[in-house]
Every structure is written in structure tokens, then in C-alpha cells.
C-alpha positions as CSV (number, residue, x, y, z in Angstrom):
1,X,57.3,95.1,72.8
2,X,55.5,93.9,75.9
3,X,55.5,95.8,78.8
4,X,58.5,93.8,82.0
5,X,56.7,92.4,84.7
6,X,57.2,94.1,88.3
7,X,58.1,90.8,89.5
8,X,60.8,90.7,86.9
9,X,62.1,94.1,87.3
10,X,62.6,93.1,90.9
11,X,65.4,90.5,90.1
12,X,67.6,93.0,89.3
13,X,69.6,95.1,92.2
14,X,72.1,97.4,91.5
15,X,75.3,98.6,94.7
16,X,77.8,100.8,94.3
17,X,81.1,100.2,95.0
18,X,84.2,101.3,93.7
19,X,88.1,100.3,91.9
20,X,91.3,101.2,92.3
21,X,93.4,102.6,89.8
22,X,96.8,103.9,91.6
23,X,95.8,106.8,93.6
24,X,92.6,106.8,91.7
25,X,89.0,104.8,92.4
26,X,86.3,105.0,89.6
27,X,82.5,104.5,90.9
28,X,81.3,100.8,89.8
29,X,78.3,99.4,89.8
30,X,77.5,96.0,90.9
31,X,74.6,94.8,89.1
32,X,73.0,91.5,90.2
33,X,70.5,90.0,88.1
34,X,68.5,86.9,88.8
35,X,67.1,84.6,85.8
36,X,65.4,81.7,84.9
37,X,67.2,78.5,83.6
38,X,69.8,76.1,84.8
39,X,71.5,76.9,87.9
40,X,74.9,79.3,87.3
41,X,76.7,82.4,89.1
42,X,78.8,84.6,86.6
43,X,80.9,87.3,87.2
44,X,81.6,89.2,84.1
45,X,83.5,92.6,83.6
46,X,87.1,92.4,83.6
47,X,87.1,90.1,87.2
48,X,90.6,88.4,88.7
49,X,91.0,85.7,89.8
50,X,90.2,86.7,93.7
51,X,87.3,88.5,92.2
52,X,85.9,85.3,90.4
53,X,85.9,83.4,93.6
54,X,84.0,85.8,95.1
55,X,81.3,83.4,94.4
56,X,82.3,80.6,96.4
57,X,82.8,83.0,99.5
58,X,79.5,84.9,99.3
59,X,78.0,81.0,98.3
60,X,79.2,80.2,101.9
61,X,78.9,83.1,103.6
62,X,74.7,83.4,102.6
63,X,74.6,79.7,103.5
64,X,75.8,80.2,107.3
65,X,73.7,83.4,107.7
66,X,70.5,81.7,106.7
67,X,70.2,82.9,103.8
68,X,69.5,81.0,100.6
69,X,72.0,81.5,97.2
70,X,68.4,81.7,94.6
71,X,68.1,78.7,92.1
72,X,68.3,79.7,88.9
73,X,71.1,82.0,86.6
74,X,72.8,84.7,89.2
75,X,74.6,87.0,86.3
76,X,76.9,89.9,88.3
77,X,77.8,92.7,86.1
78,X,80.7,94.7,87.6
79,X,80.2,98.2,85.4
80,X,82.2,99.5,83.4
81,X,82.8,96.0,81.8
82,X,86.1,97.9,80.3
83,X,87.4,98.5,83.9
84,X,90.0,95.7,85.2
85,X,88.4,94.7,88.9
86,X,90.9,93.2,91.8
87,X,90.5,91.7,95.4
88,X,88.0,91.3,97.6
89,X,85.9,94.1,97.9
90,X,83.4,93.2,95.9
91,X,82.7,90.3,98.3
92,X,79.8,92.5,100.3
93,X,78.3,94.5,97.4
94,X,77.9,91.2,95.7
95,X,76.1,89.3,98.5
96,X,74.1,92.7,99.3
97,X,72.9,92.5,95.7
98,X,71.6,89.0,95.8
99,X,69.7,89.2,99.2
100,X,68.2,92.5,97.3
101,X,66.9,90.8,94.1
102,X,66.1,87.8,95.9
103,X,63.8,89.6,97.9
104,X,65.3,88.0,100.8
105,X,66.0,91.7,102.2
106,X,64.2,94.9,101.7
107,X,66.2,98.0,102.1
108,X,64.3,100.7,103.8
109,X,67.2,102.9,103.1
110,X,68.3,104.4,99.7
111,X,71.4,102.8,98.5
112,X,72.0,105.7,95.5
113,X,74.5,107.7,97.7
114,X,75.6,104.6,99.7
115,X,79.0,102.5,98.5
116,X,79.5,99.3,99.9
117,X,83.3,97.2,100.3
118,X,84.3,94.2,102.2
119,X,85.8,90.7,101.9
120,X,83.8,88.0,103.3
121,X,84.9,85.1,105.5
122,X,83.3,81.6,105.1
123,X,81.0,82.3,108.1
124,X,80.0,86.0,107.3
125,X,82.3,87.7,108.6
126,X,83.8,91.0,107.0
127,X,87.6,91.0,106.6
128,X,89.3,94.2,105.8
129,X,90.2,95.5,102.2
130,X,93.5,97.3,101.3
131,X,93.6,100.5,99.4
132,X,90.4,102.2,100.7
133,X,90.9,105.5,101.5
134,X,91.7,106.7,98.0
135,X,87.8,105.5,97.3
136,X,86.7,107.4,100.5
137,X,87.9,110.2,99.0
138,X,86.1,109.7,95.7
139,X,83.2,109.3,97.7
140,X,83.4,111.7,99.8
141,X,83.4,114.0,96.5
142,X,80.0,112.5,95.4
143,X,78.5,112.7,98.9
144,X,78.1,109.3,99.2
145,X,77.8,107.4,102.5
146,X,80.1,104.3,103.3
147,X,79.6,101.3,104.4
148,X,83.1,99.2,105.6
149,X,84.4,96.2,107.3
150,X,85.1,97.0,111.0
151,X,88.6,97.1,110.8
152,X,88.6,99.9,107.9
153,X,86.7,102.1,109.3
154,X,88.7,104.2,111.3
155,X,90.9,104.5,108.7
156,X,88.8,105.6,106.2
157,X,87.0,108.4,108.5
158,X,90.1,110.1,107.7
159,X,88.6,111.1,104.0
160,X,84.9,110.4,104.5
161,X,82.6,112.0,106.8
162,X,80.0,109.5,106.6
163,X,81.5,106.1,107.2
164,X,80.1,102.8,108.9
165,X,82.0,99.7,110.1
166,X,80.4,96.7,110.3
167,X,81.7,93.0,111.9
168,X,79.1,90.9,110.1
169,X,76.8,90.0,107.0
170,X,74.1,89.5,109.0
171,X,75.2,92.8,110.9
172,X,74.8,94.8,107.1
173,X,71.1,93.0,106.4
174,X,69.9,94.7,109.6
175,X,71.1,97.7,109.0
176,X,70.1,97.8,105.5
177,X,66.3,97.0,107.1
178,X,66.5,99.3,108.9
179,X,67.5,98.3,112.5
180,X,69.4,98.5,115.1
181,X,71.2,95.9,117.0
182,X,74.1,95.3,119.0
183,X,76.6,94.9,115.8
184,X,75.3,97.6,113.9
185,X,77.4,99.3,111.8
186,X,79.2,102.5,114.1
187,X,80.5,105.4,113.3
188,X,84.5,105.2,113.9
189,X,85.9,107.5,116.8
190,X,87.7,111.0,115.8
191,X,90.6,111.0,114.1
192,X,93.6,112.0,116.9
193,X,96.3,114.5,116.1
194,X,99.0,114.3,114.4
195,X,101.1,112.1,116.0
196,X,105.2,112.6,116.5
197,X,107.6,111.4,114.0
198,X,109.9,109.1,115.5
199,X,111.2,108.0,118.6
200,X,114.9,107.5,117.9
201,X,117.1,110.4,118.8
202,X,120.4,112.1,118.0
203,X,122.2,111.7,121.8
204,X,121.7,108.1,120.7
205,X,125.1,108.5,117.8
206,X,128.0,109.3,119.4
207,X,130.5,111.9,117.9
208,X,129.7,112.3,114.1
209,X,129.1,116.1,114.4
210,X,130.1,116.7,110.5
211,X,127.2,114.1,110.0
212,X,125.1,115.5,112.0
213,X,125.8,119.4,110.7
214,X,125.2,117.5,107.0
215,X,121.8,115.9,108.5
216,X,120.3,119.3,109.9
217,X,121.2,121.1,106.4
218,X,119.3,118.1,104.6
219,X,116.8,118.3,106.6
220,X,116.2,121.6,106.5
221,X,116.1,122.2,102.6
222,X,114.9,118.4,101.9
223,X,118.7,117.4,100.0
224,X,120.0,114.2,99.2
225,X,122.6,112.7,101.4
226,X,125.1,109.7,100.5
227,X,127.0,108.7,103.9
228,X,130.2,107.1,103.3
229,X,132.3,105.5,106.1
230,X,133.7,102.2,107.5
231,X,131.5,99.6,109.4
232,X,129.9,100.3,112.5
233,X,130.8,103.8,112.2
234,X,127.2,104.9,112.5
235,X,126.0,105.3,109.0
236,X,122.8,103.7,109.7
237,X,122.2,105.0,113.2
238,X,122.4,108.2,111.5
239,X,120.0,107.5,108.6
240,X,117.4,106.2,111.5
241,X,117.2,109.1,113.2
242,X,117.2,111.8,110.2
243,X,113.4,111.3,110.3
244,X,112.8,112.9,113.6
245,X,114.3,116.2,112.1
246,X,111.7,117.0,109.8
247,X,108.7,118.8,111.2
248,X,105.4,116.8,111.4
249,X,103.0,116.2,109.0
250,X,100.2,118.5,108.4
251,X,96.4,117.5,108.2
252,X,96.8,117.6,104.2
253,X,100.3,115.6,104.1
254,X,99.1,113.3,106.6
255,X,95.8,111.7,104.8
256,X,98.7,111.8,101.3
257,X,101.1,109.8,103.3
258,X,98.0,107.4,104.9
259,X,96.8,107.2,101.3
260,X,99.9,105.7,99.7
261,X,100.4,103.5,102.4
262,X,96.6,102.1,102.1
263,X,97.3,101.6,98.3
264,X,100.0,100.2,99.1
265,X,98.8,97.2,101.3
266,X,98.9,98.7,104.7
267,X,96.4,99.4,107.0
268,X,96.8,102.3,108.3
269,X,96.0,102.9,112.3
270,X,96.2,105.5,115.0
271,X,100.3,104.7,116.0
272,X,100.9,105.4,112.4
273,X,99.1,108.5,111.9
274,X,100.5,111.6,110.8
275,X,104.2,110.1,111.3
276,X,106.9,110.8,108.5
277,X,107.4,106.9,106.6
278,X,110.9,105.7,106.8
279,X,111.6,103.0,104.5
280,X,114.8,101.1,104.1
281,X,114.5,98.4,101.3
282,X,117.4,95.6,101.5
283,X,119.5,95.5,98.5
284,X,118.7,93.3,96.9
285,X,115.2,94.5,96.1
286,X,114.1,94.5,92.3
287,X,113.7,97.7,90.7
288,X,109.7,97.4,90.1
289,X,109.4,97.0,94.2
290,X,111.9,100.5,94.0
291,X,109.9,102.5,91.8
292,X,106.8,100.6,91.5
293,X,105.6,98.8,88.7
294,X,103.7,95.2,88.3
295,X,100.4,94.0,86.4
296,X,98.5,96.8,88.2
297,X,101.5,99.4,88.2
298,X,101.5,99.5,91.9
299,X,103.9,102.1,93.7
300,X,107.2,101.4,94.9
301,X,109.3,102.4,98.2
302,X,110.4,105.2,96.3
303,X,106.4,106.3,96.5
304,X,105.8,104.6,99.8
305,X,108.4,107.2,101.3
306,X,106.8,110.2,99.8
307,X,107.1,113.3,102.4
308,X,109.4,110.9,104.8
309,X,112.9,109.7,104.4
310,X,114.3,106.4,101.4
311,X,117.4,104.7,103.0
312,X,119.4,102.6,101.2
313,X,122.2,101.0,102.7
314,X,125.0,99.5,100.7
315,X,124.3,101.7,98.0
316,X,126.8,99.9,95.5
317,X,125.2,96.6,96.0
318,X,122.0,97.8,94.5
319,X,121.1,96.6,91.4
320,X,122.4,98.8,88.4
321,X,118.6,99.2,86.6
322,X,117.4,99.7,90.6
323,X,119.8,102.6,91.0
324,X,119.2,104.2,87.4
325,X,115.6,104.3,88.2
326,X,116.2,106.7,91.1
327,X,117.2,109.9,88.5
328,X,113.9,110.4,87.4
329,X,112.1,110.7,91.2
330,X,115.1,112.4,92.9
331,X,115.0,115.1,89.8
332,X,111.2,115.8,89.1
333,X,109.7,114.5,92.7
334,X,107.3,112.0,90.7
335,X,107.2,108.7,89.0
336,X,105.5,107.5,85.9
337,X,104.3,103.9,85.6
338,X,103.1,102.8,81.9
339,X,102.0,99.0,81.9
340,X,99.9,97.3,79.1
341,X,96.7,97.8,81.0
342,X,97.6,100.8,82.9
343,X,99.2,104.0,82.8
344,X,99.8,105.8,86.8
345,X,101.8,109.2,88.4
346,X,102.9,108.7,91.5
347,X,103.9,111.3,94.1
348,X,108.0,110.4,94.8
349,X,109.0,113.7,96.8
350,X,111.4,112.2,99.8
351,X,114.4,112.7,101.4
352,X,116.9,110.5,99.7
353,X,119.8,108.8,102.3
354,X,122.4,106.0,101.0
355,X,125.3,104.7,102.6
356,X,128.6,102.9,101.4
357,X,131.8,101.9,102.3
358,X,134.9,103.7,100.9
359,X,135.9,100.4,99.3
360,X,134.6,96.2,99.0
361,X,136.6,95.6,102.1
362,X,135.2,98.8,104.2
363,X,138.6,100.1,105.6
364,X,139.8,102.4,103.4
365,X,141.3,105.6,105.0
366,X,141.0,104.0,108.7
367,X,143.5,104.6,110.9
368,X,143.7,101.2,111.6
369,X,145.4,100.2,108.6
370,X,143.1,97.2,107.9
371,X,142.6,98.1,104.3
372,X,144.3,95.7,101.3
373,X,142.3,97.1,98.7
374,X,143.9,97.8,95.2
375,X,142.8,101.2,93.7
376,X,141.6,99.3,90.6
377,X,139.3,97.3,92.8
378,X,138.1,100.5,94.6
379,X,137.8,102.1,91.6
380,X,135.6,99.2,90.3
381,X,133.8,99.3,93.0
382,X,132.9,103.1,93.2
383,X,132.0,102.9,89.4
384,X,128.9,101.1,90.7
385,X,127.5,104.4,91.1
386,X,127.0,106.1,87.8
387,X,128.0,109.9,87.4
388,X,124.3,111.0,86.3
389,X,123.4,109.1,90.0
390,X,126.1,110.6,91.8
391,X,125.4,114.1,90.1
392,X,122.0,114.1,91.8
393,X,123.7,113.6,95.4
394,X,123.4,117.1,96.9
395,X,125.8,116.2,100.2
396,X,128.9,113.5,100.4
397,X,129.6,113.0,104.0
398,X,132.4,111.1,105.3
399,X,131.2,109.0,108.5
400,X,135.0,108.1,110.1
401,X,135.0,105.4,112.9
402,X,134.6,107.0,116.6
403,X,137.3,107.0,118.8
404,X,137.0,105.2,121.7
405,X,137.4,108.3,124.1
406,X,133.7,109.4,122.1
407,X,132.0,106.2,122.1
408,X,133.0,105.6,126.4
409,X,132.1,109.6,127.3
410,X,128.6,109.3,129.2
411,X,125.6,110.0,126.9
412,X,124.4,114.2,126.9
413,X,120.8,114.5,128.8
414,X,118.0,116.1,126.8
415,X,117.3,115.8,123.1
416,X,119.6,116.3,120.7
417,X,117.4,115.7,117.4
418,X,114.3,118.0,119.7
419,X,117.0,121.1,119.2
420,X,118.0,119.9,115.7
421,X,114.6,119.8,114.9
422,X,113.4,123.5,115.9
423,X,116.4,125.3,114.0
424,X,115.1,122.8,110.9
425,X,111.6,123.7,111.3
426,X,112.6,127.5,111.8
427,X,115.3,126.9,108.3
428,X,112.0,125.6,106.5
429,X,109.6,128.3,107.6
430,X,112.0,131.2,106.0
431,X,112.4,129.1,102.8
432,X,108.1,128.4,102.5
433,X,107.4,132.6,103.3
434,X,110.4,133.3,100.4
435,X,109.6,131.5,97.7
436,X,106.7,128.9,98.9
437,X,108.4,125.5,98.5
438,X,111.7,124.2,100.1
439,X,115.8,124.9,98.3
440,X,115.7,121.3,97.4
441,X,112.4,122.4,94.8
442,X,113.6,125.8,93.6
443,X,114.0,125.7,89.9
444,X,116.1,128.2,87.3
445,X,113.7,131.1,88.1
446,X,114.1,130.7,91.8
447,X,117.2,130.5,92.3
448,X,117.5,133.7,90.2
449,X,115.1,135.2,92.3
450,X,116.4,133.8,95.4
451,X,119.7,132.3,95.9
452,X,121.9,135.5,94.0
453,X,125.3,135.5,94.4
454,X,127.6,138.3,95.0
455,X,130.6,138.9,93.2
456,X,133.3,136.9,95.7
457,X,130.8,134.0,95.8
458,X,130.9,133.7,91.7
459,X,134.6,133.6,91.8
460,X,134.8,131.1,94.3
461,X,132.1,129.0,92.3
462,X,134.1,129.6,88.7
463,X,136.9,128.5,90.6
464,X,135.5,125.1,92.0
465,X,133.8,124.4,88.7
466,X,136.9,124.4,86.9
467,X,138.8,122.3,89.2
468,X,135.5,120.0,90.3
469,X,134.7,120.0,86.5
470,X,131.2,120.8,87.9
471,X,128.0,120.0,85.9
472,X,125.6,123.1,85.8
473,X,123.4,120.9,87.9
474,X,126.2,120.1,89.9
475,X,126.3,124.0,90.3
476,X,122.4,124.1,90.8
477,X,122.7,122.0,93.5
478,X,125.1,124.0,95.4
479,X,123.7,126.8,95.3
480,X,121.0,125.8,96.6
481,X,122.6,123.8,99.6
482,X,124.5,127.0,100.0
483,X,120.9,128.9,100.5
484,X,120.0,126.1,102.6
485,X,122.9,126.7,105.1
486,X,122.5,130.8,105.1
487,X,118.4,130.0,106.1
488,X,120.2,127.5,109.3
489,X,122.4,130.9,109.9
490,X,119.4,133.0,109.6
491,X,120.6,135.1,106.9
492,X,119.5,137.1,104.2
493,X,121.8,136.5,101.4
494,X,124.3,133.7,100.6
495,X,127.9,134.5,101.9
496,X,131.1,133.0,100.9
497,X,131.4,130.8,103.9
498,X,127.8,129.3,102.9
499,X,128.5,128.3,99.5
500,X,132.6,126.9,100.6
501,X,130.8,124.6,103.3
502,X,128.1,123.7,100.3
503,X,131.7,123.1,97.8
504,X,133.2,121.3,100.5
505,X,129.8,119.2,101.4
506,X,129.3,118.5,97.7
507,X,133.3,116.4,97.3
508,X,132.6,113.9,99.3
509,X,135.1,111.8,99.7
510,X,139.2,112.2,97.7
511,X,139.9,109.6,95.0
512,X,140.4,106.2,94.9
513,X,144.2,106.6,94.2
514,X,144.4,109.2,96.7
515,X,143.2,107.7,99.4
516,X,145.4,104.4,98.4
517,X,148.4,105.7,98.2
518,X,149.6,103.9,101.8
519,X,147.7,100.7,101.4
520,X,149.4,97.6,101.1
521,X,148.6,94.8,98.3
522,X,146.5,92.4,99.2
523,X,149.3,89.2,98.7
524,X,153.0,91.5,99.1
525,X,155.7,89.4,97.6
526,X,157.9,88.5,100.2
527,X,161.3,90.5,100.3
């Protein structure tokens, strides 16, 4: 076998780059080889479509930097041929490649530790790519330096300590020879503090203090909350500010949070740094954009609001499937996506808050009298929300319409959700030095170990199980709201007046027929 030529073994370049696979990136190598023969530029390994028209974008982008595309068969190899590739970032590690097998740049800098990423304009110019800070992290692993569009850089400082943003192609070449001009790739700024969670505060919800008590405790030990009430009686005002209850996000939790959010399409910047994510999808939403799910199994609100707070309004209007698909990430604080191609876990640990009506028309209970609701049609509309659903609710709060005296009274100076906040963060600290995780985690062995009940507190919970007909996890669950309020009270064992306000908290609203009894049909005969 003869011996390659130099000149030959020259035409090939090899960059590193890297995929994403959820919250995963695997290292791939883009290998560039030039050849003899009739002109052609292939992209082979498992490209998309935006991947295979990379080709016309870096054919553009070389042309109005002066470069030249070389005649001849351009064969890109994106390694492991096995791996699926997606987007745009191969855009720069792609061009890179050519200009180094071409000869048309000589890197005097090693490019083994050094990853490269970026979409490329028409002209040049580098555009930013989603989904990068799960690959700084990766690469921050391996030691490798970064090289990013601009735009990403700051963001993906956050994981990498090494990381360059560049505005231009022609920007990259220089640097890659070795110089330095004015758009050089720079080192982003430091990353700021944590920033503070919300701006919205309590003072802002007039009246509501049973909603507000119910807030605090699910705040405090990280419990579902369904909020049940007539329009415009401040359900969602209530929901809004719930996030500026929780204590901020540390270091750790705050590059989790910024990573799911840059998988998931954003880009994440200083404002949104270190705050708690609030999401509130519209009802209508489809259950993959819930829980995640697509071609590429990407994650879903329900992953999006990890560590921060999921509001869904209108509950019962949510699709059936869409609301089934919550048991599984309210119970185990995870969800697991299987697709053809793929197979992802995603982190799904948030603070769950739905609201509802009490019946299709809204008015049910009101002192007003507006309600014409039948109980058959309340009860058909309540049996939107299936028991297993319901069972996993951990406080039913009854949101009445203000009076008019409340709603005219002058607003209360200071902040109420600052004061909230400090007896939460203090409820949280007790429950992490117990038993290192919050009530709302504690599984059979903890609440053994933590949440014992004395002998009055066992018959008042045999006697709400028989006439709740309580589930054990029904029970579970109230036991552990029950700890939750004693850690508010700052006290060391659950008392009876804990675990009645957790009984109470846990029935919600009274039944349909109940609450019927002195509404009038909706078309009386006349007399």
C-alpha cells in the first residue's frame, strides 16, 4: 500500500462540536474532506433538514468573506454517523473545516480541546443557537475551550470557564490565526447574582386570607394547590404571585433552571437569571407541549417549570390525556419521554397551582344568586377531573368573591409576599436540617421518621378516613401538609390543630348536590 501524500492528508480537517440529546450533548466530530472529481458538497451522518442546508449558508457565507467554497467533492462527515444531528450549529464548525483543508486558513492554535457552534447568516455573520449550555457543560467536563456566537456567550459562561463570543466568520479566521482585532472573539462579563424572583406582590390581592394561609403552607413544603372560586375572585392574581414566596434559586438550581430553559428554545439573559420560572400554558395546549414529547422528545411546561411554579387555569377545560399525564410528574418529580429515535428523563419537580370554577356557569355558592346550574351538569362538569388527579391535589382552597368593603379599603404599605416569604424560607430551612428534602418529597420512611403522630392525632385521622373514605395517599398527603403547617408554627411535633387545618385544607369544596340545594333550574316552569 503506497504511502498518502502530505498534500493529501492536508484535505482533510477535523472540529469538534457537539449534539443535543435532552439534557444531554455527545462530542461530534465534524470531519471535512476535500477530493478530486466533479464538483459536490455532502453532508452525511444522520443530518435534518436545517442541517443539510447548511451548505447553501456556509456556500454564501465563504463567498461574501472572500473566501472561496474549493472545486472539487466537499464530503462532511458529522461523527458518530449513528447520532441524529439538528439545527444550525454545525453552520461554523463546517465552514471552519473547509477554510482548514482548503488551506485557505492556518490555525496557529490547537483546535483538540476547542468546540466550535454557530449558525451563519448569508453575509457571515454568526446567529445564536438554542440549547447550548447543556454542551458547555459537557465541555466544560473535557476541558475544552469554546468558541460561540456573540449572543450565546454570556449565557454559556454560566457552565464553561473558557468561552469566546464571536460577531463574525471573518472575526473566527482571525482568531483562529492567531490575531487580534477589533471583533475578536471576548470573553463574556461575570455572571451577576442571583437575581429576585418576582416582582408581583401579595398587598396587590385583596382579602383572600384563607388563600393566602393555603399559599404560604404550599410554599413552604412545595404542595399542590387547586383554587376553586367564582370569576374575578382572584384565583389567578393569587397563582401570579405564589412565585415570589419561594426562596431564590441557588448557584446549583439556577444553571438547572437556565439549562432547561436553553433546551428548551430560550435564550437565557441576565433579567432571567436565577429567577423561579412561572409558566401558565392556555388550555387548550396538547399534552406533548405539557409533558414534552415530539420527534426529538423535547421537554414540556411541566419540565420548563422545574424548581418554579405550573399554573393552569381552567383546570376542567384541559384536555383529558393533558390532565392524566400530570400523575406521573406530580408523584415521582420526573418525566420519562420514549420516542422511536430517542429515549429522555426529564427533571419535573414544581409547584403545581390549578384553578376552576365551582360549576360551567362560575356562580355556584355566590351570594349573589346568579347560579342556574343543575347538579347533574355540575356534577358532569367536576367529573372532568379524575379521582387519581384530584387524589394528588394536596390543598382545595375555596377563593369566594371579595366584598366590596375589602376590595375599596386603601391597599396595606410594605410587602406582604417579603413577610410571607421569610416565615416560608425559615418553614423550609427546619424541613432541609430534618430530613434534607422538603414534606412535599418525604417518602414512607420519612414520614415514619418524621411526621409521627400522637395518639389524639390517629383518632382524628381514622375518623376523617372513614367519613372522607380517604386513600392511604390521600392520608400521606395529609400528614405531610400537617408537618408542613407545624414547621410554619415552628414546632416540634404535629399537633391536632395541624393535622384538622391539613383535613380541612384537603376537602375542598362540599358536593355538587350540596352546594345546589338553593339553586334554581335553569328554565322554571311557570306557576
Amino acid at each position: 500500500m503506497r504511502p498518502v501524500p502530505a498534500a493529501e492528508e492536508a484535505r482533510i480537517a477535523r472540529v469538534a462540536s457537539r449534539a443535543q440529546v435532552g439534557l444531554a450533548a455527545p462530542l461530534v466530530q465534524v470531519e471535512v474532506h476535500l477530493g478530486a472529481g466533479l464538483p459536490g458538497f455532502a453532508i452525511v451522518g444522520l443530518p435534518e433538514a436545517a442541517v443539510r442546508e447548511s451548505r447553501e449558508r456556509v456556500r454564501a457565507a465563504l463567498a461574501c468573506c472572500g473566501f472561496e467554497l474549493p472545486a472539487g467533492r466537499i464530503t462532511v462527515n458529522l461523527a458518530p454517523a449513528d447520532l441524529p444531528k439538528e439545527g444550525g450549529r454545525y453552520d461554523l464548525p463546517i465552514a471552519v473545516g473547509i477554510l482548514l483543508a482548503s488551506g485557505q486558513v492556518r490555525a496557529a492554535r490547537d483546535l483538540a480541546d476547542c468546540e466550535l457552534y454557530g449558525e451563519l447568516g448569508l453575509g457571515g455573520e454568526l446567529r445564536a443557537v438554542h440549547g447550548l449550555l447543556p454542551a458547555a457543560a459537557h465541555a466544560a467536563a473535557a476541558g475544552h475551550d469554546l468558541l460561540v456566537p456573540a449572543v450565546n456567550a454570556w449565557e454559556t459562561a454560566m457552565a464553561a470557564p473558557r468561552v469566546a463570543g464571536a460577531k463574525h466568520l471573518r472575526d473566527v479566521c482571525a482568531w483562529l490565526e492567531g490575531a487580534r482585532t477589533t471583533g475578536s472573539p471576548q470573553a463574556p462579563a461575570p455572571i451577576p447574582a442571583t437575581g429576585a424572583c418576582a416582582d408581583l406582590d401579595m398587598r396587590d390581592v385583596r382579602g383572600q386570607g384563607a388563600a393566602k394561609r393555603a399559599l404560604a403552607i404550599a410554599a413552604a413544603g412545595a404542595h399542590s394547590v387547586l383554587l376553586c372560586g367564582p370569576p374575578g375572585g382572584g384565583k389567578t392574581m393569587l397563582a401570579q404571585r405564589l412565585a415570589g414566596l419561594l426562596p431564590p434559586l441557588d448557584a446549583a438550581e439556577a444553571l438547572e433552571v437556565a439549562t432547561i430553559a436553553s433546551v428548551g428554545g430560550r435564550i437565557v439573559d441576565r433579567a432571567s437569571w436565577g429567577r423561579r420560572p412561572f409558566r401558565a400554558p392556555h388550555h387548550t395546549a396538547s399534552a406533548h407541549s405539557i409533558v414534552g414529547g415530539g420527534p426529538r422528545a423535547r421537554p414540556g411546561e411541566v419540565t420548563l417549570a422545574h424548581l418554579g411554579v405550573l399554573f393552569l387555569d381552567e383546570l376542567p377545560e384541559f384536555d383529558r390525556r393533558v390532565l392524566e399525564a400530570l400523575r406521573e410528574p406530580l408523584e415521582n418529580g420526573q418525566i420519562a419521554i420514549a420516542r422511536a429515535a430517542v429515549e429522555v428523563q426529564y427533571p419535573a419537580r414544581f409547584l403545581f397551582v390549578a384553578a376552576m370554577n365551582p360549576c360551567p356557569c362560575g356562580y355556584l355558592g355566590d351570594e349573589s344568586g346568579r347560579c342556574r346550574c343543575r347538579p347533574a351538569a355540575i356534577a358532569k362538569y367536576r367529573a372532568r377531573l379524575s379521582g387519581p388527579l384530584l387524589d394528588r391535589l394536596d390543598l382545595r382552597v375555596a377563593v369566594p368573591r371579595v366584598a366590596e368593603s375589602v376590595c375599596d379599603a386603601p391597599p396595606k404599605e410594605g410587602s406582604a409576599s417579603a413577610e410571607l416569604a421569610r416565615t416560608v424560607a425559615a418553614a423550609r430551612s427546619r424541613q432541609l436540617r430534618r430530613a434534607g428534602r422538603l414534606n412535599a418529597y418525604l417518602g414512607v420512611p420519612g414520614l415514619a421518621a418524621h411526621c409521627a403522630l400522637s395518639r389524639e392525632c390517629h383518632g382524628l385521622m381514622n375518623a376523617s378516613r372513614r367519613r372522607l373514605a380517604l386513600s392511604a395517599r390521600s392520608q400521606h398527603r395529609i400528614v405531610r401538609v400537617a408537618r408542613t403547617i407545624a414547621d410554619l408554627g415552628e414546632c416540634e411535633r404535629i399537633a391536632p390543630e395541624h393535622l384538622a387545618e391539613a383535613i380541612q385544607l384537603r376537602r375542598g369544596w362540599e358536593e355538587p348536590e350540596a352546594l345546589s340545594a338553593n339553586a334554581r333550574p335553569c328554565n322554571p316552569r311557570p306557576a
